[in-house]
ROSE-4610 file (N, C-alpha, C; in Angstrom, 1 decimal, always signed):
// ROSE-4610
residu = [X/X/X/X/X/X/X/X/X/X/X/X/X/X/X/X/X/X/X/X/X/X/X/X/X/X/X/X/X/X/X/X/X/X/X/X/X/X/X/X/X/X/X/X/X/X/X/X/X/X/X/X/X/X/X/X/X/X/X/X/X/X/X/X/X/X/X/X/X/X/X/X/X/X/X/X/X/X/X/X/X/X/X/X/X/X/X/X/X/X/X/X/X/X/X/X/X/X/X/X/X/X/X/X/X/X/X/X/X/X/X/X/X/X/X/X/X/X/X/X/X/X/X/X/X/X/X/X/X/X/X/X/X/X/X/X/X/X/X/X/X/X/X/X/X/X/X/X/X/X/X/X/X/X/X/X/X/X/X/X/X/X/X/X/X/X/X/X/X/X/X/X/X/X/X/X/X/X/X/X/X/X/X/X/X/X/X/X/X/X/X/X/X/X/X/X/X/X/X/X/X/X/X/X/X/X/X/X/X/X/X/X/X/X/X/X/X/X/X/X/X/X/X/X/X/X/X/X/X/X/X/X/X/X/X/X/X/X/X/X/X/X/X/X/X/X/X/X/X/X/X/X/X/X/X/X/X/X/X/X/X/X/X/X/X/X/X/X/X/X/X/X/X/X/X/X/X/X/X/X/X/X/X/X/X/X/X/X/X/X/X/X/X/X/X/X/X/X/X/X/X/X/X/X/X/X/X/X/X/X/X/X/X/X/X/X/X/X/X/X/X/X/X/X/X/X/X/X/X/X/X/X/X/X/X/X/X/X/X/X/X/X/X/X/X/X/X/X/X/X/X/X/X/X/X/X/X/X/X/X/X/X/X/X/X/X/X/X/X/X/X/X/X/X/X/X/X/X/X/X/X/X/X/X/X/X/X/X/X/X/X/X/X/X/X/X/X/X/X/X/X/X/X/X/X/X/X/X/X/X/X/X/X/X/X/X/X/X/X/X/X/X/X/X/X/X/X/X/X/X/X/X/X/X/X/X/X/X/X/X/X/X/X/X/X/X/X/X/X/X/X/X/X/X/X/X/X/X/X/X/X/X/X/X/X/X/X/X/X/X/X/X/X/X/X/X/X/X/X/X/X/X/X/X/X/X/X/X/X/X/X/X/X/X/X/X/X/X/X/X/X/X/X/X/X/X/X/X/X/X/X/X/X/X/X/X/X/X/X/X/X/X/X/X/X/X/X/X/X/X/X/X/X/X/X/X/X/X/X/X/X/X/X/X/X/X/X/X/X/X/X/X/X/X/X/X/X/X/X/X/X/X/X/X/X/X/X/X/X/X/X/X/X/X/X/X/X/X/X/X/X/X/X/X/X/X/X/X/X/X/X/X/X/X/X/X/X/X/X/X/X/X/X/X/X/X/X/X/X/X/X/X/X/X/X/X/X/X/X/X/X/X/X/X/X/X/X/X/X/X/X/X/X/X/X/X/X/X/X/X/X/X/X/X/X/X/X/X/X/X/X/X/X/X/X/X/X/X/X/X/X/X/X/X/X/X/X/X/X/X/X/X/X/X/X/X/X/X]
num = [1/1/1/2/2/2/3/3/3/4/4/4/5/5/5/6/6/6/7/7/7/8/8/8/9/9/9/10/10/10/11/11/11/12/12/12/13/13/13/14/14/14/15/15/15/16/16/16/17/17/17/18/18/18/19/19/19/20/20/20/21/21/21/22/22/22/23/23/23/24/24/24/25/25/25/26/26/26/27/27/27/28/28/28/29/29/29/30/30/30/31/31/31/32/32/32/33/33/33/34/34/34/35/35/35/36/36/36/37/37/37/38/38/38/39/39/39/40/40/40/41/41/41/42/42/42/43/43/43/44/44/44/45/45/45/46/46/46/47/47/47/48/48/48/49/49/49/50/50/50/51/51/51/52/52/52/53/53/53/54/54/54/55/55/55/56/56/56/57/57/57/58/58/58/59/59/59/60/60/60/61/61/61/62/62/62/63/63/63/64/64/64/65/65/65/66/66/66/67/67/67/68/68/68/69/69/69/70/70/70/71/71/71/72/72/72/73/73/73/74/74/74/75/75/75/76/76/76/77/77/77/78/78/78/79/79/79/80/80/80/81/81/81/82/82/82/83/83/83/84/84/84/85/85/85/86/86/86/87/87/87/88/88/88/89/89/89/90/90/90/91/91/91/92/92/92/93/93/93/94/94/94/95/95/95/96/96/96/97/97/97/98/98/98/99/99/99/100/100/100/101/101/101/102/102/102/103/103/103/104/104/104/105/105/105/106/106/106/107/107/107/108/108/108/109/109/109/110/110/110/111/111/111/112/112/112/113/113/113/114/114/114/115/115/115/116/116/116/117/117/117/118/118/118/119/119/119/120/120/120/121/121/121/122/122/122/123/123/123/124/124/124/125/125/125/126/126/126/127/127/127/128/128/128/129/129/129/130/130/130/131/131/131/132/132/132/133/133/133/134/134/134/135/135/135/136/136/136/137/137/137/138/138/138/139/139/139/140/140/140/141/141/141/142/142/142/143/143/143/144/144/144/145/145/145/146/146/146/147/147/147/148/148/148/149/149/149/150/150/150/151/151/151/152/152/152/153/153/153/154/154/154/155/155/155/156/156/156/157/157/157/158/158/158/159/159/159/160/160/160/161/161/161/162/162/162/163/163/163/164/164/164/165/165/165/166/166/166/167/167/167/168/168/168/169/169/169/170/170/170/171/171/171/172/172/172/173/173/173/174/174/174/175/175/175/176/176/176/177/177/177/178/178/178/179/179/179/180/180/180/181/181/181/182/182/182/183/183/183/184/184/184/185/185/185/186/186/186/187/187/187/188/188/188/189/189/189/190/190/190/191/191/191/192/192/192/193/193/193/194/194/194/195/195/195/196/196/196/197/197/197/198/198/198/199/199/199/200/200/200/201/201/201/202/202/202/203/203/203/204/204/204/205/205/205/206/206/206/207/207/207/208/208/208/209/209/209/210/210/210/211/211/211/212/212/212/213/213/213/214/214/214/215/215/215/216/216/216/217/217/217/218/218/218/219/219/219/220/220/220/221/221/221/222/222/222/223/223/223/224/224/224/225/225/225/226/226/226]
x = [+63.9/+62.6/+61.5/+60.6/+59.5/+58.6/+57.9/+57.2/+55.6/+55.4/+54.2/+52.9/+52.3/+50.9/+49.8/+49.1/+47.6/+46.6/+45.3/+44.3/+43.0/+43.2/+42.5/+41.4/+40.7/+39.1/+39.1/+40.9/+40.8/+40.7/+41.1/+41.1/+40.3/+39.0/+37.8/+37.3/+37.6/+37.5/+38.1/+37.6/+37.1/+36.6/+35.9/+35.2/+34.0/+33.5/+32.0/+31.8/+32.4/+32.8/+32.4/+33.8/+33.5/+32.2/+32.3/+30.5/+28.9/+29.5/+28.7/+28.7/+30.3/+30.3/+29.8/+29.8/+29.4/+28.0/+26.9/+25.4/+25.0/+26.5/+25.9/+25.5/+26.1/+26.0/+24.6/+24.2/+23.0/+21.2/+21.6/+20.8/+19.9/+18.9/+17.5/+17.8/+16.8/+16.6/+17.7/+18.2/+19.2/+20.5/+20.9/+22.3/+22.6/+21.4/+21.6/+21.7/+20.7/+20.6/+21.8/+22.5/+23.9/+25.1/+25.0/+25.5/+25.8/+24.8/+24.2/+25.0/+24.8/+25.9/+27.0/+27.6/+29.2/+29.5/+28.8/+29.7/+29.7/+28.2/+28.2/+29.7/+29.7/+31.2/+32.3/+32.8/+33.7/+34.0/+32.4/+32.5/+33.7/+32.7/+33.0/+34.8/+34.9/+36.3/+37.3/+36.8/+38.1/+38.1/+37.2/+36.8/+38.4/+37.8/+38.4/+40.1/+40.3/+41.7/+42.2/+41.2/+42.0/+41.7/+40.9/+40.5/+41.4/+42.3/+43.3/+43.3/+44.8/+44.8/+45.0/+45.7/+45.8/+45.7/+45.0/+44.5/+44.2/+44.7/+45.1/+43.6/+42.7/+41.5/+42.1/+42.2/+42.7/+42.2/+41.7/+41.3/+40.1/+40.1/+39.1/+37.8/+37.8/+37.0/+36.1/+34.6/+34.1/+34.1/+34.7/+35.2/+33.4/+33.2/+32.1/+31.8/+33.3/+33.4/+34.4/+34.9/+35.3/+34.7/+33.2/+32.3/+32.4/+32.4/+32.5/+34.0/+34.8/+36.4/+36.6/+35.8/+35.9/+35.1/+34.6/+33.7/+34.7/+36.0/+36.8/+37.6/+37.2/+37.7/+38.9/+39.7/+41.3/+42.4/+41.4/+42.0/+42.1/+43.4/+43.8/+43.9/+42.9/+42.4/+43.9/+44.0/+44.6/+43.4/+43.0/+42.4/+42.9/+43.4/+44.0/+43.1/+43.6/+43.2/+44.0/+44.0/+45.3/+44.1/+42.8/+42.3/+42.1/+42.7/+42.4/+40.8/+40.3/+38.7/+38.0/+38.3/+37.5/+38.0/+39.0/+39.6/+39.1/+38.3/+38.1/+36.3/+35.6/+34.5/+34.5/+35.2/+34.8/+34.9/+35.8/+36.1/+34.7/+33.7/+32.9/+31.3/+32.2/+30.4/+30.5/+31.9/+31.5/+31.4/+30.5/+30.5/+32.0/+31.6/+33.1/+33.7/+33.0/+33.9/+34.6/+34.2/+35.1/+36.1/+36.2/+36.8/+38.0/+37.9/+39.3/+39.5/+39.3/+40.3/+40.9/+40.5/+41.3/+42.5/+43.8/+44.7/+44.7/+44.4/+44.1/+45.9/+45.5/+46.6/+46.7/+46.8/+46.6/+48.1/+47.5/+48.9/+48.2/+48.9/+48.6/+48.9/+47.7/+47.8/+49.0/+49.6/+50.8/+51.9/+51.8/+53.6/+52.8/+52.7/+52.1/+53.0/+52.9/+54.0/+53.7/+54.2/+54.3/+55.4/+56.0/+57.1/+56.5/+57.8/+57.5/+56.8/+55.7/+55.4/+54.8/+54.1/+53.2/+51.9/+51.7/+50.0/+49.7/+48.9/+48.4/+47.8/+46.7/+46.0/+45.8/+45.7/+44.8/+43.7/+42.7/+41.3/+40.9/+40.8/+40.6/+39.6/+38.5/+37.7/+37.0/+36.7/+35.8/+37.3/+38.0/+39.4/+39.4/+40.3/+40.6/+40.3/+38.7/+37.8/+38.3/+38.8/+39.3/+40.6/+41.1/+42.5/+42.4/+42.5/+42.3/+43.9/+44.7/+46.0/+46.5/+47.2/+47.7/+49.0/+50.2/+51.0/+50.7/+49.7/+49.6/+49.2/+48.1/+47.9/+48.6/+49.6/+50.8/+51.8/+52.1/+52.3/+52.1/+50.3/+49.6/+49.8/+49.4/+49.4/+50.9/+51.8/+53.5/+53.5/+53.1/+53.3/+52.6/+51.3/+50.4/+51.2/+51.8/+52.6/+54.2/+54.4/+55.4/+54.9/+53.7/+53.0/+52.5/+52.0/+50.8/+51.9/+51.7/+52.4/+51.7/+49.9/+49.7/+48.8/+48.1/+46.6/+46.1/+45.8/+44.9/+43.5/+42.6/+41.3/+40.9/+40.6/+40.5/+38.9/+38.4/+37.5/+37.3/+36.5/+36.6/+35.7/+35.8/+34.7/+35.1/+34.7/+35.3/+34.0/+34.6/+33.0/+32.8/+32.4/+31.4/+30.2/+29.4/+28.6/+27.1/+25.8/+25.3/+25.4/+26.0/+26.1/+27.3/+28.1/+29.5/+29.0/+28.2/+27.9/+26.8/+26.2/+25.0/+25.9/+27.2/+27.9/+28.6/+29.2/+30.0/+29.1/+28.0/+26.7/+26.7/+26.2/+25.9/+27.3/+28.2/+29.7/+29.5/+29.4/+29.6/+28.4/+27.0/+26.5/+26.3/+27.5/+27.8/+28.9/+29.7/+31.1/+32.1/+32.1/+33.1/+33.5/+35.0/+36.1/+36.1/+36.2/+36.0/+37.2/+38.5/+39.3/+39.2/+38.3/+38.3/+37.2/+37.8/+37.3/+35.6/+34.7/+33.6/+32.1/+32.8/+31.9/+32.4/+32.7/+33.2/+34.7/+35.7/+36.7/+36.5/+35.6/+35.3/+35.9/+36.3/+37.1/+36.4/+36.3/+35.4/+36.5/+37.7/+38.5/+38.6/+38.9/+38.9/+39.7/+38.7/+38.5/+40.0/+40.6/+41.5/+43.0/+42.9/+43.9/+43.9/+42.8/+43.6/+44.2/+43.5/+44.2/+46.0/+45.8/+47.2/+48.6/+47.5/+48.2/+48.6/+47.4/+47.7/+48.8/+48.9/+49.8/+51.7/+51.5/+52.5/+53.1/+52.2/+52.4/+52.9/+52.7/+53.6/+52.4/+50.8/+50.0/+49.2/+48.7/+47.9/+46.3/+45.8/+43.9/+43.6/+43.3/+42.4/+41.0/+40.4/+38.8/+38.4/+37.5/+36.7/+35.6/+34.8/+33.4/+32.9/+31.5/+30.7/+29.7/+29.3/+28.0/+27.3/+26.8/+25.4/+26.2/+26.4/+26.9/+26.1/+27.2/+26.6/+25.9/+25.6/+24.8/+25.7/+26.0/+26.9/+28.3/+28.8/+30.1/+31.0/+30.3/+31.6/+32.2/+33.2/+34.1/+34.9/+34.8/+35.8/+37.1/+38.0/+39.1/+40.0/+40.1/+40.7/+42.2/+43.3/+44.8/+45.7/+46.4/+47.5/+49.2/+49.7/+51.0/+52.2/+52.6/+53.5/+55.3]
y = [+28.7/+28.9/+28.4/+27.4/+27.4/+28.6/+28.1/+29.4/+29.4/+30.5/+30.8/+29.5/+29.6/+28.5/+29.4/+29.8/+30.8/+30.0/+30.0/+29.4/+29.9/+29.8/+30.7/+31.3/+30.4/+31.0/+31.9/+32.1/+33.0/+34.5/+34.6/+35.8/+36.9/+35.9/+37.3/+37.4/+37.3/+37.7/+39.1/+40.0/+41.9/+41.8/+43.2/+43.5/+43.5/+43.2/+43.0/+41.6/+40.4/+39.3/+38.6/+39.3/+38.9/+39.3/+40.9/+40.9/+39.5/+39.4/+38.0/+36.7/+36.3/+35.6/+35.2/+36.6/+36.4/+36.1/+37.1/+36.4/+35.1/+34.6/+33.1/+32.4/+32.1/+31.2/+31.9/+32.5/+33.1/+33.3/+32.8/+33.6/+31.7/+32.2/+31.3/+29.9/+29.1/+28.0/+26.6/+27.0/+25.8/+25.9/+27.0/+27.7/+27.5/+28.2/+28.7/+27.0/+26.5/+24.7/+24.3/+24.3/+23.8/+24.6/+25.7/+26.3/+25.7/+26.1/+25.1/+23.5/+22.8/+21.5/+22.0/+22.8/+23.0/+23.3/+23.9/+24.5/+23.4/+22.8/+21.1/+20.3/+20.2/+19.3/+20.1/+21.4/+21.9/+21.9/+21.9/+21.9/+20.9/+20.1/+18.3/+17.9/+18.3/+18.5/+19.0/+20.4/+21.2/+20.3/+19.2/+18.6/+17.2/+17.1/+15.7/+16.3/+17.2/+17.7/+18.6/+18.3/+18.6/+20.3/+20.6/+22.5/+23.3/+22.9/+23.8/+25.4/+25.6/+27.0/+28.3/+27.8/+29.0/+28.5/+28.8/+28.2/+29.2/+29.1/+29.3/+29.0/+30.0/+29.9/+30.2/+29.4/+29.6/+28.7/+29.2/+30.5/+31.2/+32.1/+32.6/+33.3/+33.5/+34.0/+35.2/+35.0/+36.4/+36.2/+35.3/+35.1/+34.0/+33.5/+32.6/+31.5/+31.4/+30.5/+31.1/+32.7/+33.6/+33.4/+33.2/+33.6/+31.7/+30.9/+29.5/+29.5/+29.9/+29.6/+30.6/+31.8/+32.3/+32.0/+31.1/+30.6/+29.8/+29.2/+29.3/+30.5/+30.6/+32.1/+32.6/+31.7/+31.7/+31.2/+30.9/+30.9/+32.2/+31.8/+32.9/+32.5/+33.2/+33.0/+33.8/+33.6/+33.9/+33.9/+34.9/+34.7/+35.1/+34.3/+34.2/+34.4/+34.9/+34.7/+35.7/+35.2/+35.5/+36.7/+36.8/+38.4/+39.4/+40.3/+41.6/+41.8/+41.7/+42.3/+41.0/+40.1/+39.1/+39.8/+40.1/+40.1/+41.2/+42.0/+43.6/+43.6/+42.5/+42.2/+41.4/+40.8/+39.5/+40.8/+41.6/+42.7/+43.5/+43.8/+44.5/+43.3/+42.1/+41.5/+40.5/+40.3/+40.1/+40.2/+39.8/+40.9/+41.9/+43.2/+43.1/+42.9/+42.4/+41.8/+40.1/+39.5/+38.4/+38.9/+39.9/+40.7/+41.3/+41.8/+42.2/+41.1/+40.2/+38.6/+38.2/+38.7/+37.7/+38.5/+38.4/+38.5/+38.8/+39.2/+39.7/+38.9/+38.3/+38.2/+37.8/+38.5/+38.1/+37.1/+36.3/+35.4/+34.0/+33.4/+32.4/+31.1/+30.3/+28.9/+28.1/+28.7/+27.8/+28.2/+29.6/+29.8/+31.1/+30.5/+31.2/+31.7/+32.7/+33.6/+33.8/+32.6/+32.5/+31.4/+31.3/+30.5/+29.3/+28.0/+26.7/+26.2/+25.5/+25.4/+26.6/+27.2/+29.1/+28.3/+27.5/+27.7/+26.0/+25.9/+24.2/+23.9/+24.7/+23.5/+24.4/+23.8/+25.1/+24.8/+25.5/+25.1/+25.1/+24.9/+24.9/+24.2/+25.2/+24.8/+25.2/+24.6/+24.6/+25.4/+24.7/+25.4/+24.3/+22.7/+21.7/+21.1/+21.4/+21.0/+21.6/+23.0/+23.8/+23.2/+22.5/+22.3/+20.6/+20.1/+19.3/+19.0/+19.7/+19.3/+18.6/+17.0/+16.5/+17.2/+17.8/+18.7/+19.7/+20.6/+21.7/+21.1/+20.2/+19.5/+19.2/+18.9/+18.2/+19.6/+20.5/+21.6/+22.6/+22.6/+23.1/+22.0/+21.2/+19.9/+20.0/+19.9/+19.9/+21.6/+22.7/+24.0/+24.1/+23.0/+22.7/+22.1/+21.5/+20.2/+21.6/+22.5/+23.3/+23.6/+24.4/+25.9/+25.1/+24.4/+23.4/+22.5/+22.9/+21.9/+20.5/+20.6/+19.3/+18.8/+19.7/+19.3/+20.3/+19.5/+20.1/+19.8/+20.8/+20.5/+20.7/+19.6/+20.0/+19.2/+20.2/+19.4/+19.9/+18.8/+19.0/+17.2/+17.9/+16.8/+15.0/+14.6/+13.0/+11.8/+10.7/+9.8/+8.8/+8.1/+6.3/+7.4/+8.0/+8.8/+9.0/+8.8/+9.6/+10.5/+11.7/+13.1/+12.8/+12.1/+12.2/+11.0/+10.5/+9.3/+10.2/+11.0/+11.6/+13.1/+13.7/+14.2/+13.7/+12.3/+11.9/+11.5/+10.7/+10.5/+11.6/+12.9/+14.2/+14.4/+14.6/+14.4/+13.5/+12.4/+11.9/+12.1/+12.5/+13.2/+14.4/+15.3/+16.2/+16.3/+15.2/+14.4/+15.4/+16.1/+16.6/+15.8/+15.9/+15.3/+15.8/+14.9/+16.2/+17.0/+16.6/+17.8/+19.0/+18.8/+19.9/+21.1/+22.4/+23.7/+23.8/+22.7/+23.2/+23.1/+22.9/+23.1/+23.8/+24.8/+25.7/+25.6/+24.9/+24.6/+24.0/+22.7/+22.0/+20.5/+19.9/+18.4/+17.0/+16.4/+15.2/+14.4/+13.7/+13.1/+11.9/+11.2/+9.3/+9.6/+8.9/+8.9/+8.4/+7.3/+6.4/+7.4/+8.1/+8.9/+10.4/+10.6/+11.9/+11.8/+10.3/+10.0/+9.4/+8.9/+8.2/+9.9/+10.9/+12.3/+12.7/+12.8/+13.1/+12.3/+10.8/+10.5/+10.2/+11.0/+11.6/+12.7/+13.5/+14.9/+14.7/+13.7/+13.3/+13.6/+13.5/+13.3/+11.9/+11.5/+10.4/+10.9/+10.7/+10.5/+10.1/+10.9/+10.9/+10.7/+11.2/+10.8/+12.0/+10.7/+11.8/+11.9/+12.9/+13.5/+13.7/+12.9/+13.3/+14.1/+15.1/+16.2/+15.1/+14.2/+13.3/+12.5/+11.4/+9.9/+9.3/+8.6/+8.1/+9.1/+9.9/+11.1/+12.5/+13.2/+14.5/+14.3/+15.3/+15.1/+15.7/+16.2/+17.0/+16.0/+16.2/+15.4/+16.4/+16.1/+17.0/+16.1/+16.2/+15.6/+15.7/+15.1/+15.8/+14.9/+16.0/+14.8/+15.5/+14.6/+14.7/+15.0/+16.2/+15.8/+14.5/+13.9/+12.7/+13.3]
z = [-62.8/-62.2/-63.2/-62.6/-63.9/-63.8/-65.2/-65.6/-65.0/-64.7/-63.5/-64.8/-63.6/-64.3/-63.8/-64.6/-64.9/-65.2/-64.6/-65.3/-65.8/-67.2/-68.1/-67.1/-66.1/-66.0/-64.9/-64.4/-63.1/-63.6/-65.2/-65.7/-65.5/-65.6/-65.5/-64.3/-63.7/-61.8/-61.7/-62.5/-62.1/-61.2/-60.9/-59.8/-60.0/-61.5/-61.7/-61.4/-61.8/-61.6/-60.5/-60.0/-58.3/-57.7/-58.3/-57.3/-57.9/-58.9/-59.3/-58.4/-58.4/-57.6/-56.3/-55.7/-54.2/-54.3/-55.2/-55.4/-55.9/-56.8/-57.3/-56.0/-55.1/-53.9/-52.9/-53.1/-52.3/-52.7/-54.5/-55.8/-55.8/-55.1/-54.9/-54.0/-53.6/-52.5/-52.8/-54.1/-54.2/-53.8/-54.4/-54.0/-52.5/-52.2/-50.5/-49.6/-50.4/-50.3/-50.2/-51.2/-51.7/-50.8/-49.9/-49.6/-48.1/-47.6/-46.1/-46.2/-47.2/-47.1/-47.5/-48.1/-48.2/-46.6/-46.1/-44.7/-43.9/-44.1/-43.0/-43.4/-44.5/-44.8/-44.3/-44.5/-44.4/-42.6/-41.9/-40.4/-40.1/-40.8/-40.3/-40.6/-41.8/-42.2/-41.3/-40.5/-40.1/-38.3/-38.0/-36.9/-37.1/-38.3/-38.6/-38.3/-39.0/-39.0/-37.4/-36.6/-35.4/-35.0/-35.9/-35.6/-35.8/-36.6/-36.6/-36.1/-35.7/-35.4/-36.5/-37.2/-38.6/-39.3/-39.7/-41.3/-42.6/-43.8/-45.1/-45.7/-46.3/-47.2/-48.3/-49.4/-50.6/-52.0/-52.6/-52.7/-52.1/-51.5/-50.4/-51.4/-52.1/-53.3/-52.3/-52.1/-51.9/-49.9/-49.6/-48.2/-47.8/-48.6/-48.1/-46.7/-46.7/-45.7/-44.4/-44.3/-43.4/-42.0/-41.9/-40.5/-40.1/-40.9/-40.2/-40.0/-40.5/-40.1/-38.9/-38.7/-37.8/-36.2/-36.2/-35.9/-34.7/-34.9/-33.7/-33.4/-32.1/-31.5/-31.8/-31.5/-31.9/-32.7/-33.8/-35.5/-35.7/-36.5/-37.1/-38.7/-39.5/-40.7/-41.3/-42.6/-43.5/-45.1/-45.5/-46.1/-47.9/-48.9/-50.0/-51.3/-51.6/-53.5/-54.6/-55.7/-57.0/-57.5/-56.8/-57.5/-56.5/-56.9/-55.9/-55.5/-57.0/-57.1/-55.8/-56.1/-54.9/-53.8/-53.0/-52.1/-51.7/-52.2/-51.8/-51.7/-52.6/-52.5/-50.9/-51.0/-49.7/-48.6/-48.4/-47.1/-47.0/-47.9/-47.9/-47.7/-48.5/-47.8/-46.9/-46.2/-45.0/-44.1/-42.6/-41.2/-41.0/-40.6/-40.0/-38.9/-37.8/-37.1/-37.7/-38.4/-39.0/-40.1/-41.0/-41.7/-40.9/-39.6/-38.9/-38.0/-38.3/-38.2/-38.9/-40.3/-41.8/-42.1/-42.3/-43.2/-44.2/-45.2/-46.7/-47.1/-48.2/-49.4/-50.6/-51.5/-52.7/-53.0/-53.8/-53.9/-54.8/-55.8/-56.7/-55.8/-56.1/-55.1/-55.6/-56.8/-57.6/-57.1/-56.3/-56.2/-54.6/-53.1/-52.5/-51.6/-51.8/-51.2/-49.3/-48.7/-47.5/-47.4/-46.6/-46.1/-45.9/-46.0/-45.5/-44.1/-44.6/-42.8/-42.5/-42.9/-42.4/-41.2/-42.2/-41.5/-41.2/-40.1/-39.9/-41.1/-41.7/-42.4/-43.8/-44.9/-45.9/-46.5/-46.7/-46.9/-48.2/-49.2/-50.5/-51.2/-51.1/-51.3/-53.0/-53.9/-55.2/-56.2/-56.4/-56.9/-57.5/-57.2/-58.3/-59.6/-59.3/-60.4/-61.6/-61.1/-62.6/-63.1/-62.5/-63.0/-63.6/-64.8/-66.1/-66.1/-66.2/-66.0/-65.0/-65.0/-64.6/-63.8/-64.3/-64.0/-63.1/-63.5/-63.1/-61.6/-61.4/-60.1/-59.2/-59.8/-58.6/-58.6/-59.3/-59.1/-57.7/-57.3/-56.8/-55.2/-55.6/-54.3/-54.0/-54.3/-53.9/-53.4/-53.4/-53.0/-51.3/-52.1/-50.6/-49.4/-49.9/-49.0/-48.2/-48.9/-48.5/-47.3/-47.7/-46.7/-45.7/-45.5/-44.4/-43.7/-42.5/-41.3/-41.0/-41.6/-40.8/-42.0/-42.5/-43.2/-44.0/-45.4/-46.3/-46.1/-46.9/-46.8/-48.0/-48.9/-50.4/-51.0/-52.0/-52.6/-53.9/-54.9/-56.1/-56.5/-57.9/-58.4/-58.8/-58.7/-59.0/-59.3/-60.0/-60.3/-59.7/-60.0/-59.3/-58.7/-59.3/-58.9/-59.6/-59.6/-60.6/-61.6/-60.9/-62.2/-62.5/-62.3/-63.0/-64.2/-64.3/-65.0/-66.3/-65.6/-66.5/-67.1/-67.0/-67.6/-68.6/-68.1/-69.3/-70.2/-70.1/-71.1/-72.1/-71.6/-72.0/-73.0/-73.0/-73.6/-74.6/-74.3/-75.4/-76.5/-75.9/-77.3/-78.0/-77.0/-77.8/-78.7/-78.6/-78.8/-78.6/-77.0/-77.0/-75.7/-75.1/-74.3/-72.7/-71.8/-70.3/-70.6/-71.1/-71.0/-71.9/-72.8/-73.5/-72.5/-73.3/-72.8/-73.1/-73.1/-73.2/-71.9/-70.9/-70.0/-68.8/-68.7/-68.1/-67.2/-67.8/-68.0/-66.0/-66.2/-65.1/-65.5/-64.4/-64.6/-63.8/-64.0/-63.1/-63.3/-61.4/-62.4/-61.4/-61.8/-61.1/-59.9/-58.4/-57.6/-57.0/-57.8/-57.7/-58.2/-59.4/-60.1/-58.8/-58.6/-57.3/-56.4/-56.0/-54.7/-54.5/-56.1/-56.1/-56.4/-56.8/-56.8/-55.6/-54.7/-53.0/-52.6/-52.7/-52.3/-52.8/-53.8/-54.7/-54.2/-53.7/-53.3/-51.8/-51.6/-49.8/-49.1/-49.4/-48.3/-48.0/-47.1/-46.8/-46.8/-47.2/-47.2/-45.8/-44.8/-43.8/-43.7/-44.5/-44.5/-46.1/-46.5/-47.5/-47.4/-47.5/-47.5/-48.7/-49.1/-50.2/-49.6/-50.6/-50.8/-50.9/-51.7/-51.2/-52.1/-51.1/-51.5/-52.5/-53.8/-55.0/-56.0/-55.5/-56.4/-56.9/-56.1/-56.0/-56.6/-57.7/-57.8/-56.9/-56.0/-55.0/-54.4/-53.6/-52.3/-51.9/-50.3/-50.0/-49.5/-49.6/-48.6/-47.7/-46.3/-45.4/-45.9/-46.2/-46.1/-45.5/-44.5/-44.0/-44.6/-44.0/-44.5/-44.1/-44.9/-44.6/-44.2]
């Protein structure tokens, strides 16, 4: 059996944590700004993938995206994350009628304790960026490819962009390395190198979505299982 893969930054997700988390995304006109285009993409995303019927939020963190996934009547959410403390904040801050739709499971996106083929699609949203490891990536993407009958929904940071261009700038005058641990164990990684991952991992690239084209390092990606 290999040996479990942990990532350092999931550690401190307590319950004071998590209650952080859920106000980062709400805490003044940018956030909420920023917030508003994540769900536009994620719409658009779960359209492109066909609307799936059950679908896997993983990591579901304070359940931010629960009331748009619930948002089709007859999804059946599965709502995931490797912290209890998130999992117990998200039940308490969001509506409860979308809260007695979700599934509750704690479970590591590296080893997720549902059977082959569980769910159509899984949603994974602001998770990759943490992962700098080559290995550990295809780890996570090969687990994805078990659970999901049809389609991932993944996003994370990548360059040919402005800020991925005004980051590595910034890096090199502080002369530290993107993979090193000094910017909050966050990854910017070639557009061309993820995709040749996805397609490693036995998926095809359906469509990808930028948060603001040329500028934004987000993307989200819709991929297919092969």
């Amino acid at each position: 059996m290999s040996p479990a893969i942990t990532l350092k930054f999931s550690e401190k997700y307590d319950q004071q944590h998590a209650a952080d988390y859920l106000l980062k995304h709400q805490n003044g006109w940018a956030r909420r700004l920023s917030h508003t285009r994540d769900e536009q993409l994620a719409r658009r995303a779960l359209a492109i993938a066909g609307e799936p019927g059950v679908v896997l939020d993983l990591p579901c963190g304070a359940g931010r995206f629960w009331p748009l996934l619930a948002a089709k009547h007859n999804r059946e959410i599965i709502g995931a994350d490797n912290s209890a403390s998130m999992l117990e904040v998200a039940c308490v801050a969001q509506p409860a009628e979308v809260v007695k739709r979700v599934r509750r499971l704690q479970t590591s996106a590296f080893d997720i304790d549902l059977p082959d083929n569980a769910v159509d699609s899984i949603f994974c949203m602001r998770l990759l960026h943490h992962i700098g490891d080559a290995s550990h990536r295809m780890a996570l993407l090969r687990e994805f490819h078990r659970v999901s009958r049809d389609s991932v929904i993944i996003s994370l940071w990548v360059d040919g962009n402005f800020k991925a261009w005004k980051r590595k700038r910034l890096e090199r005058q502080r002369g530290t390395s993107p993979v090193q641990e000094g910017y909050q164990n966050r990854f910017v990684l070639p557009a061309v190198t993820v995709e040749a991952e996805f397609r490693k991992a036995g998926f095809t690239v359906q469509e990808h979505l930028d948060f603001i084209p040329l500028y934004a390092m987000w993307r989200v990606y819709v991929l297919r299982k092969r």
